[in-house]
Structure formats: structure tokens, C-alpha cells
N, C-alpha and C positions, 0 to 999 in steps of 0.2 A: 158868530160861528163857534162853535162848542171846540174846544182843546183837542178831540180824537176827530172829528170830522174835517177838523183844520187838518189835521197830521196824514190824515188819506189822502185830500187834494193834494198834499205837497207830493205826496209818493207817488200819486198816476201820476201828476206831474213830472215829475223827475224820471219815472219810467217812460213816459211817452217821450219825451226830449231824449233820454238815453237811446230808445230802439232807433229814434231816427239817425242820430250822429255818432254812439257811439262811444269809446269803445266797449268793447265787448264785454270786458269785467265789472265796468261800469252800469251796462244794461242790467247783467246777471243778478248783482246785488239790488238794482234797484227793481228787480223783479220779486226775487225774493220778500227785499222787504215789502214790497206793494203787498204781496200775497199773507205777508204776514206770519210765515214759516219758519221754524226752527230748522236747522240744516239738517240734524237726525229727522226731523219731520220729509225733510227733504230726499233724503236717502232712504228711509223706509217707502215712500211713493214707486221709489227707479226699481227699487226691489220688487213692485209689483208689476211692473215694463219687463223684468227680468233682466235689467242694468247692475251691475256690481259698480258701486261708485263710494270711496269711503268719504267720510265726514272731512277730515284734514283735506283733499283733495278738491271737494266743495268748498272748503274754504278760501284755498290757494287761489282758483278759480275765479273767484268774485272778490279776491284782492288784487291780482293780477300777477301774481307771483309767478304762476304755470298757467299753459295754455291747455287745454281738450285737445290731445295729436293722437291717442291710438286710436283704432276702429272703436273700441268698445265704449272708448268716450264721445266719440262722436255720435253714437247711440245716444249714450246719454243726453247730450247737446240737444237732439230731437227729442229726446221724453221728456225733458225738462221744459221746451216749447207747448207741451202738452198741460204739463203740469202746472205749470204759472200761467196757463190761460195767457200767450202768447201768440202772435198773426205767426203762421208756415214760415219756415225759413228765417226769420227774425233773427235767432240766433247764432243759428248759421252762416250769415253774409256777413254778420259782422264778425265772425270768428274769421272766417277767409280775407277778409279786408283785413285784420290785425297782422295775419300771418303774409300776406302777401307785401304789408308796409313795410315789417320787421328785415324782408329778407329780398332787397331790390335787387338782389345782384343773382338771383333763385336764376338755377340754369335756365335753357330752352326746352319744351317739351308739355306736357300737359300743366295746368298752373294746378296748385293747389285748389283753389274755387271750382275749378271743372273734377277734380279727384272728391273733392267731398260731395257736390251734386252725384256723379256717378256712384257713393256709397250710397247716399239716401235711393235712388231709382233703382240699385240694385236691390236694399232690403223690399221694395215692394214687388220687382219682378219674383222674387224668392216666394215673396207669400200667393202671390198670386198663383205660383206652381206649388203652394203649401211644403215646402222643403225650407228645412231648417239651417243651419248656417253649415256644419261639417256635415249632413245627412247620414250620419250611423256611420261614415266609412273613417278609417286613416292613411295616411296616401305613404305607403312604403317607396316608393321610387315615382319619379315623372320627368323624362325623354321631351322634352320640346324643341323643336326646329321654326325656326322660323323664317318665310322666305322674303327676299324683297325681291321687287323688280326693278325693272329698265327704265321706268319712268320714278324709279326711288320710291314706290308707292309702296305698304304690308301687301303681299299679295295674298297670304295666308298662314299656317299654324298646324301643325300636327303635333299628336300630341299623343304619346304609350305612357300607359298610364297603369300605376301596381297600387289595388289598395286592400287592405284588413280590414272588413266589419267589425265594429262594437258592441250589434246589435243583433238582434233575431230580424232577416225577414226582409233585409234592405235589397233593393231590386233595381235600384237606379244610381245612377249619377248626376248633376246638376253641370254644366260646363260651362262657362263664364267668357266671355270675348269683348272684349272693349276697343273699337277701331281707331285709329287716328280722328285728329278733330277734321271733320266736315265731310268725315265718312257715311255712307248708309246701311246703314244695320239690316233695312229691309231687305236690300240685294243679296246679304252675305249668305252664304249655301254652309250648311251644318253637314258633313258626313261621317258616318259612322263605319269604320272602315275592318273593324274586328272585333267579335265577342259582345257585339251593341249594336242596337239600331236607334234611330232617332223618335224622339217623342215630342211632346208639345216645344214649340220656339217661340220666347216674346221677346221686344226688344223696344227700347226707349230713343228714337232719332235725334234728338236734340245731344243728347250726351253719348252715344254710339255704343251703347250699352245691350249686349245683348247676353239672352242666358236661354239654353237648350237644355231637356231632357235624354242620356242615354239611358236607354233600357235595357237592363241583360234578361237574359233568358233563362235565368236563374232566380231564387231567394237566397240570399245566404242566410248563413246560422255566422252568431258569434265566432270570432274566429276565421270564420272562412278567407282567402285571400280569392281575388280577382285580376284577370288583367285584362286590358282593352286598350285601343286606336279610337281616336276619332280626329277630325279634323274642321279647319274652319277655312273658307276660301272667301275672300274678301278683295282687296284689290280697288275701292270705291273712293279713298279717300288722295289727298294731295303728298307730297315728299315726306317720309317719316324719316327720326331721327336717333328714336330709342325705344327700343321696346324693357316691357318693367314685370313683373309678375308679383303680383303680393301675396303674402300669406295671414290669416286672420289666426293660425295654430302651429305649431312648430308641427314638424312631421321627419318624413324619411329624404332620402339624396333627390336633389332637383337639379338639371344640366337643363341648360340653355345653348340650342347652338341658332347664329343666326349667317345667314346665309345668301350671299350678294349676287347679280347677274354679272358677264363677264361685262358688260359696258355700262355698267353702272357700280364705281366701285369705289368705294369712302376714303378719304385721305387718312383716318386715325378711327379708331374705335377704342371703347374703355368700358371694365364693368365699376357697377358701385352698387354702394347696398343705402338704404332710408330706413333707420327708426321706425318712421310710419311718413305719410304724407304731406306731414308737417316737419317733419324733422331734415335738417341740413344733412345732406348727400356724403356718405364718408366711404372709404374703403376702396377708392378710385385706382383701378390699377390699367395700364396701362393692355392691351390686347393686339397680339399680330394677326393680321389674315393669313391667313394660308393660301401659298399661291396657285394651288391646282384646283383645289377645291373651291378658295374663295368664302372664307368661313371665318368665324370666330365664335368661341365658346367660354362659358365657366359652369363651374361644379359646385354643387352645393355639398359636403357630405351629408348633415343632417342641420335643416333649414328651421327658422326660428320666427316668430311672429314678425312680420317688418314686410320690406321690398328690397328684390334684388333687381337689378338690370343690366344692360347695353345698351350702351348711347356710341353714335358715330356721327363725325364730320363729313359731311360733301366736299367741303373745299377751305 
């Protein structure tokens, strides 16, 4: 066996043994090198994905130094499966397995491995309604209530909603709903309650992912502002425990107010904000209900790439 054709079996070999067990930084490099890539080679690729991913950051990556935790890296993550001619998800379960080892004590609530599935099924529900990640708008203000019921279950989500065009000619909205786990997305009812009506709805069951069309009845021109209602009634899934809201772009003021039935009502509630998905929960502040209303809320003044939420106890 000739010295270069020796040195490739040793590389599938080391890749194939890496994808199956692991970890993550481990596979990454020994993909890399199987493929035989420079890491600028490697980064000029994602740049045709429309990935921004620098060199240093590829590197980190497949030493093990940092992990892929924003959305945009997680992109990555998936072009790079693309790119080293790697099986779906490859990289991916093993990135969620890293981060879920790392962090055994990671609250209750959706795990990380269900958050990252839910980005990949979203970026294809997107394409499939050809709408791009911000769709030409900027979101000046967004009003969210959210209800629970009696049975502890999300019952639903309204949502007033102020945004700025960037662009000539935007006509829509894209609206995003993610149910608790073991919810159904197919039951959930999209209404459009102001200045919007409903357009196409697709939705993923496994991960409770769903994403609707509003239409205004307008085009804006650059500059224009907007405002609308819409809402999501849902109610399908078992006791929830935190609702989250993420942001993939800094924008204008986001309030969150969530809101309990009178016989069904949480021992403690708290907000907190995530880095991203991956990133350990900080900012935990403690939250009173209010006793007539039966509420709790926070404010964002002006919101930043990451996730904020409320999480509360039953008992």
C-alpha cells in the first residue's frame, strides 16, 4: 500500500470511528482532514452557504476549545455536514450530546438537542415559504401575553407587533410558534386579529414547530412602519413550565407578560436570559405574580441577539 493511499484509509478510518462515538471536535477535524481542506478553504465554502464563520473560530472548533452555540453557528454546523460530504445530522447529535454531557445539572424545560432540531426544521419550513431570516422588516416594539390554563397546559399567545421595513415592497410577516413537547402543531389555530390576515401555515410534529404567513394589505416602501395583532391558540400539549422567545437580531422593546388561571397558579416564577441555546442561563431574577390579575411580566428595553424567558414552579 503506497504512503498517501495508506494515510486516506487511516483518515476514513478515524472519521468513521469519530462520527460514530465522538466527540464532536474530534469528528470535525477528522473530517476536515479526511477531506483534505485547508481551513481558509473551509471558510471560503460557508461563504458560499452564506455562513460568516472566521478561520480562528474553525479552529477552536476542531481543537475543542469552543463549542458552535449561536444560531449562525449552528448554520454552520449544517453547511459544514454539506461540505465534508457527511450522513444528516452527523454533526449535529454530536454537538448536542457534547453540550448536554457538559451541563447535567441544565434546567427543566426544552433540552438543548430538541432546540437545535427545532432551528434546523425551522430553517426549512422558512424556505419552503421562501422568506428569509428578518424578511425586510425591524421589529420596533413586540407586546406578547401569554396564557396558561387549568390544566397548566400553553393555551395560547397574542402577539402586537410594531415593525420598520428595510426594504421596498415587504407585504408580510413570517410568525413562528413552537409548542411544548408532545404538543400538536396541526391542531393549533393561527389568527389574525389586526391589520393582517392569515396566509400559508406549515408545521413540523415531531418538534412542534410551526410557522404562519401574515399578510398585510399593504407594500411598504423603505422606511414605512407597521403595526398588527395576531395570535396563536394552541392548548394540545401536557403541563408547561417556561415559555422563551429568541432573538436571531437585536431589535426594539420586547415585554413578555405571562398569565395564569385562577386554579391553577405557580408556587415561584423567575425570568432569565441564554447567550443562545447552548449557553448556561444567567440573569435570573426572581418575579411576583400579581394578585388580581394573576400575572407576571419583564421588559426588554432594546433586545439583543440571545433568549429571554419565564420559567415557573407548580409545586
Amino acid at each position: 500500500m503506497r504512503h498517501g493511499t495508506q494515510h486516506a484509509y487511516v483518515a476514513t478510518t478515524e472519521l468513521e470511528t469519530a462520527l460514530r462515538g465522538g466527540p464532536f471536535h474530534v469528528a470535525l477535524r477528522a473530517a476536515i482532514t479526511a477531506r483534505g481542506l485547508p481551513l481558509q478553504r473551509v471558510q471560503h465554502h460557508l461563504s458560499r452557504y452564506g455562513v460568516k464563520v472566521g478561520v480562528t473560530s474553525l479552529s477552536y472548533w476542531q481543537q475543542g476549545a469552543r463549542r458552535p452555540q449561536r444560531p449562525e453557528s449552528l448554520r454552520a454546523v449544517r453547511a459544514l455536514e454539506e461540505i465534508l460530504q457527511l450522513p444528516d445530522e452527523s454533526l449535529i447529535r454530536l454537538l448536542a450530546e457534547a453540550e448536554e454531557r457538559s451541563d447535567p445539572e441544565r434546567p427543566t424545560g426544552r433540552s438543548y438537542r430538541s432546540l437545535v432540531e427545532a432551528s434546523g426544521v425551522l430553517e426549512r419550513l422558512l424556505a419552503e415559504l421562501e422568506s428569509p431570516l428578518d424578511g425586510g422588516l425591524h421589529t420596533i416594539g413586540h407586546h406578547e401575553r401569554v396564557r396558561i390554563g387549568s390544566h397548566r397546559e400553553l393555551l395560547g399567545r397574542e402577539s402586537h407587533h410594531i415593525v420598520r421595513a428595510h426594504k421596498d415592497g415587504v407585504d408580510r410577516y413570517v410568525a413562528i410558534h413552537h409548542g411544548d413537547p408532545g404538543c400538536a402543531p396541526e391542531r393549533t389555530a393561527v389568527r389574525a386579529l389586526e391589520n393582517c390576515r392569515t396566509g400559508r401555515v406549515r408545521w413540523h410534529r415531531d418538534t412542534g414547530v410551526l410557522v404562519a404567513e401574515l399578510l398585510f394589505d399593504t407594500r411598504l416602501r423603505a422606511g414605512d412602519t407597521f403595526l398588527f395583532r395576531y395570535a396563536f391558540e394552541d392548548g394540545t400539549a401536557g403541563a408547561s413550565s417556561e415559555y422563551v422567545r429568541g432573538f436571531g437580531f437585536a431589535g426594539g422593546q420586547y415585554a413578555l407578560q405571562v398569565h395564569f388561571t385562577e386554579n391553577a397558579l405557580p408556587v415561584r416564577c423567575h425570568r432569565f436570559t441564554q447567550h443562545s441555546a447552548a449557553a448556561p442561563r444567567s440573569g435570573r431574577q426572581e418575579l411576583t405574580l400579581s394578585g388580581h390579575h394573576r400575572s407576571v411580566h419583564l421588559v426588554e428595553p432594546r433586545v439583543r441577539s440571545g433568549i429571554v424567558g419565564i420559567g415557573w414552579d407548580w409545586e
